[in-house]
C-alpha positions in Angstrom: -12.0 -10.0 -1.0 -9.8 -9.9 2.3 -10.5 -11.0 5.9 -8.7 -9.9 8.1 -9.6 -11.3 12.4 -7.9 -10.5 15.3 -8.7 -12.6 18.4 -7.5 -12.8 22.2 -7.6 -16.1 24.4 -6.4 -16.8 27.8 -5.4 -20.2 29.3 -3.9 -21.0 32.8 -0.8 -23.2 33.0 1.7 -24.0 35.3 5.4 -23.0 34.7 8.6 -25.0 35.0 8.5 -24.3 38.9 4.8 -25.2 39.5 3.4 -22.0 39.8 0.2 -21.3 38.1 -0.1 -18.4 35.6 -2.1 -17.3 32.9 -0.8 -17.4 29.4 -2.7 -14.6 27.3 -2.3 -15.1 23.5 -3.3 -13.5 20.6 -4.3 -14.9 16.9 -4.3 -12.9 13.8 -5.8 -15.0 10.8 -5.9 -13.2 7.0 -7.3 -15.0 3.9 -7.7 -13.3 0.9 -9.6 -14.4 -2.6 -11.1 -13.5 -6.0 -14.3 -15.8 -7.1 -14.2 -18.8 -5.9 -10.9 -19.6 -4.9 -9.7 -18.2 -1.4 -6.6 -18.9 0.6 -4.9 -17.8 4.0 -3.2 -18.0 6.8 -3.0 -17.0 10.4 -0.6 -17.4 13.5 -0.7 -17.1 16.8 1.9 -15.5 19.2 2.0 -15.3 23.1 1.0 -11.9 23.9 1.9 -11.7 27.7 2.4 -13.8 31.1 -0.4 -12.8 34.0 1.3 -14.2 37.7 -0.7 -12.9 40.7 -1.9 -9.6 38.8 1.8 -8.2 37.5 1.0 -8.7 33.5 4.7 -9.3 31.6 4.6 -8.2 27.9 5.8 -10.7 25.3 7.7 -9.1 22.5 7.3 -11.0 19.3 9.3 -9.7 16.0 9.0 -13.0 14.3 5.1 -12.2 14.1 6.2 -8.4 12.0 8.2 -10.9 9.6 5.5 -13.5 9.3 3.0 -11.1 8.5 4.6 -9.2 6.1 5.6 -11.8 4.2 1.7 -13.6 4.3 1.0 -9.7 2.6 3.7 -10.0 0.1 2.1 -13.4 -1.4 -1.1 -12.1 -1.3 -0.6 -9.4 -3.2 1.1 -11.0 -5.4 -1.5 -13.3 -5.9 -3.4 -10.8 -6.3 -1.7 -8.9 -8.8 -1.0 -12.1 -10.7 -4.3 -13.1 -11.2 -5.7 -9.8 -12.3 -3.1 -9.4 -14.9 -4.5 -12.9 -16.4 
């Protein structure tokens, strides 16, 4: 079985300069399992910035890596424990 959850969370902060903002980040959480053991991971990046109504995008290619390589060992898992 795999689970795959997406979620969205905001939290206001104040920057380096005192300014209040709101930091808008996302989490992304996969586990994956066969009987009765399960495993998983999830991460969470900072999706944008929100000061005074402009919205700044955050561009994260660490998170493409991260999850590709989460999918990698499960399917290897996967494949590894079927072949048993």
């Amino acid at each position: 079985m795999m689970h795959l959850e997406r979620s969205w969370s905001r939290a206001e902060v104040v920057d380096s300069s005192g300014n209040p903002c709101v930091l808008v980040t996302e989490r992304l959480s996969l586990g994956a399992g066969i009987g009765h053991t399960m495993f998983g991971g999830s991460y969470v990046r900072p999706a944008g910035v929100e000061r005074e109504g402009a919205v700044t995008a955050v561009k994260d290619f660490v998170m493409l890596a991260k999850l590709v390589g989460l999918l990698a060992v499960t399917l290897a898992t996967i494949v590894g424990t079927v072949r048993r």
